[in-house]
C-alpha positions as CSV (number, residue, x, y, z in Angstrom):
1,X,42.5,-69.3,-77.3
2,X,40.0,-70.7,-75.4
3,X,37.2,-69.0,-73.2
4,X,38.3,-70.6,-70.1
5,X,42.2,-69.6,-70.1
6,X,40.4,-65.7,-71.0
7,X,38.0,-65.9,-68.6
8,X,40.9,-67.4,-66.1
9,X,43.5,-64.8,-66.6
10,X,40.6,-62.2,-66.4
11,X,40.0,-63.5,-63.3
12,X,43.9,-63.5,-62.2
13,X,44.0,-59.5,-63.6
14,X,40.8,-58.9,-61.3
15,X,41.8,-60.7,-58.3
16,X,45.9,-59.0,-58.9
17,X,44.0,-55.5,-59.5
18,X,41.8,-55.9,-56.2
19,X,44.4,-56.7,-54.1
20,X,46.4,-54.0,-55.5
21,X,43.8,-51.8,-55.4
22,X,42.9,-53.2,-51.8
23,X,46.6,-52.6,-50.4
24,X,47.5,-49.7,-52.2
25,X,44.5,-47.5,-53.2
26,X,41.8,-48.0,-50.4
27,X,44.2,-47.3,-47.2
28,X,45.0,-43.2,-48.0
29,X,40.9,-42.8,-49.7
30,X,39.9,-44.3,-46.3
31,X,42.7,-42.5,-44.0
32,X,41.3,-39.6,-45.9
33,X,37.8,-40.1,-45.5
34,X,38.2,-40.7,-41.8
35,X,40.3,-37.6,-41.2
36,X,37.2,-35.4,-43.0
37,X,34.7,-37.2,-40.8
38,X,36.6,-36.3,-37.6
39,X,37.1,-32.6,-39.2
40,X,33.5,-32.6,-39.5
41,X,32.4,-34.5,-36.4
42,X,35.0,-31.7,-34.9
43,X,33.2,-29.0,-36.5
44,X,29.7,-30.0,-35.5
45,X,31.1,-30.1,-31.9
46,X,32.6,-27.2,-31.9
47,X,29.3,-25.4,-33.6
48,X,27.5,-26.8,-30.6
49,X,29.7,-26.0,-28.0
50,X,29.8,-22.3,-29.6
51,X,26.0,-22.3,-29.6
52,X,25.8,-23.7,-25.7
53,X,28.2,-21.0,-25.1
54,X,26.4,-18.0,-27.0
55,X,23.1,-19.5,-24.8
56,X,25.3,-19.0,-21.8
57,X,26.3,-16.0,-22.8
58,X,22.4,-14.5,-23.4
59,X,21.7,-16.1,-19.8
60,X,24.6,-13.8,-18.5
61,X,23.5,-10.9,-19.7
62,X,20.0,-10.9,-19.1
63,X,21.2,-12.0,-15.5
64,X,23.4,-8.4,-15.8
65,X,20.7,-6.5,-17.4
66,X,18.2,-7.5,-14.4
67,X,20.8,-6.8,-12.2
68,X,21.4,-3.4,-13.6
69,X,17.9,-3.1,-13.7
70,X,17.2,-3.5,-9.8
71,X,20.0,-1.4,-9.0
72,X,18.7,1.5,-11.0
73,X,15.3,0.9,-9.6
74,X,17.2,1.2,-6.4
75,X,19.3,4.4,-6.7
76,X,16.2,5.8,-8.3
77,X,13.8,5.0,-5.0
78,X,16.9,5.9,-2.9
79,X,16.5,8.9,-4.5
80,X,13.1,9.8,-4.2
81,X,13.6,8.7,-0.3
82,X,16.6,11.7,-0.2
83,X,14.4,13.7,-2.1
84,X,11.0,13.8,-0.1
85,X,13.6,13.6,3.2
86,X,15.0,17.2,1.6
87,X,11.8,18.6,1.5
88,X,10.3,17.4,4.6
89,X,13.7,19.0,6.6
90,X,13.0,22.2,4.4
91,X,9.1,22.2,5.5
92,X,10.6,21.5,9.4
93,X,13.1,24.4,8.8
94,X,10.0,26.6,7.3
95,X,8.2,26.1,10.1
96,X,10.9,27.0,13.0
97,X,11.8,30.2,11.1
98,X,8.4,31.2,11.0
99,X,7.9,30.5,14.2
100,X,10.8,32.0,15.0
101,X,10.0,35.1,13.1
102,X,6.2,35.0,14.7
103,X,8.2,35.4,18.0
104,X,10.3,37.9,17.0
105,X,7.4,39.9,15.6
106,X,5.3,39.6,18.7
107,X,8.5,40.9,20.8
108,X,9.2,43.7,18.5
109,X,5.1,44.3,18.5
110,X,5.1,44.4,23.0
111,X,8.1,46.4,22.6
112,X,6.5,49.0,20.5
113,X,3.5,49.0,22.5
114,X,5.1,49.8,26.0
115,X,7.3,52.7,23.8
116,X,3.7,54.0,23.1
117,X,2.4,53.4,26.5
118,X,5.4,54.9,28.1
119,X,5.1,58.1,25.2
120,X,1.0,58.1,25.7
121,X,1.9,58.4,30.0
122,X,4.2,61.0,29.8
123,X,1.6,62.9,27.1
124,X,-0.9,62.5,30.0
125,X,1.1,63.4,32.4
126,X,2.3,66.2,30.9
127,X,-1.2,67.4,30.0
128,X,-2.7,66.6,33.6
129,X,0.3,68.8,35.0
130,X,-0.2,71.7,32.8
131,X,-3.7,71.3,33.4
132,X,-3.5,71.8,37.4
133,X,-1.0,74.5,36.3
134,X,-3.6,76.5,34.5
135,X,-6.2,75.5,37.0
136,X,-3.9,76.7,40.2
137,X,-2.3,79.6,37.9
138,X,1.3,79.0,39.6
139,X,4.3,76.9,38.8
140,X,4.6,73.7,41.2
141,X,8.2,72.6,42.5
142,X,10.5,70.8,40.2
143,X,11.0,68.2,42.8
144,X,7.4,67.7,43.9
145,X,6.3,68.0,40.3
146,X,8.5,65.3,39.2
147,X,7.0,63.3,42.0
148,X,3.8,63.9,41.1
149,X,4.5,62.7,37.5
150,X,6.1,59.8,38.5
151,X,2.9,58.4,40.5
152,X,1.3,59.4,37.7
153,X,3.0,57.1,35.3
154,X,2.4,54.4,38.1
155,X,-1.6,55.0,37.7
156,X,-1.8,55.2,34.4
């Protein structure tokens, strides 16, 4: 043989093998290789839109916790307001009971001082009538006696 027919039908067994090769082989490795790049482009955009949705979800809850924050800030100074309010209508109330108890006390104080008057008159009446009885030595009437005791209650 000569090295021209080899070389010829090596070529012919090449070209038969890459067109084989070309129509047979290549179509499912590149189907294949396309359908793992859009699994993996697919991936990669679902990994990002997981991420962007993680992001969101930090942004939401530090929205919620600064929410929650203000509120409790709220209900706490709410509180407080309630709370001093409480004690300022307890001082108030304080106040008007002792008051009210200052009056009472200066009533129930007059009172007891006219009972005293009242007992200390009829003491010095009685003694002022006993007195002009030991100084006349005789019994007045009962009528003018009681007369005389009652104008001097009005005296005194």
């Amino acid at each position: 043989m000569n090295l021209n027919s080899t070389f010829i039908i090596q070529c012919l067994v090449f070209f038969a093998l890459a067109l084989f090769t070309m129509k047979f082989v290549w179509p499912p490795l590149i189907a294949a290789l396309d359908e793992r790049r859009k699994k993996i482009a697919d991936g990669l955009a679902a990994a990002d839109q997981g991420n962007k949705s993680l992001d969101e979800a930090k942004k939401r809850i530090s929205a919620l916790e600064a929410e929650a924050r203000t509120k409790a800030q709220q209900i706490v100074a709410d509180t407080e307001k309630r709370a001093q309010a409480i004690v300022d209508e307890a001082k108030v109330a304080a106040k008007a009971e002792g008051a009210r108890l200052m009056v009472a006390a200066k009533a129930e104080i007059d009172n007891e001082l006219q009972r005293v008057k009242d007992s200390l008159r009829d003491q010095v009446a009685a003694l002022a009538v006993s007195g002009a009885e030991q100084i006349l030595k005789k019994e007045v009437n009962a009528q003018v006696h009681a007369d005389l005791l009652a104008q001097l209650k009005t005296r005194l």
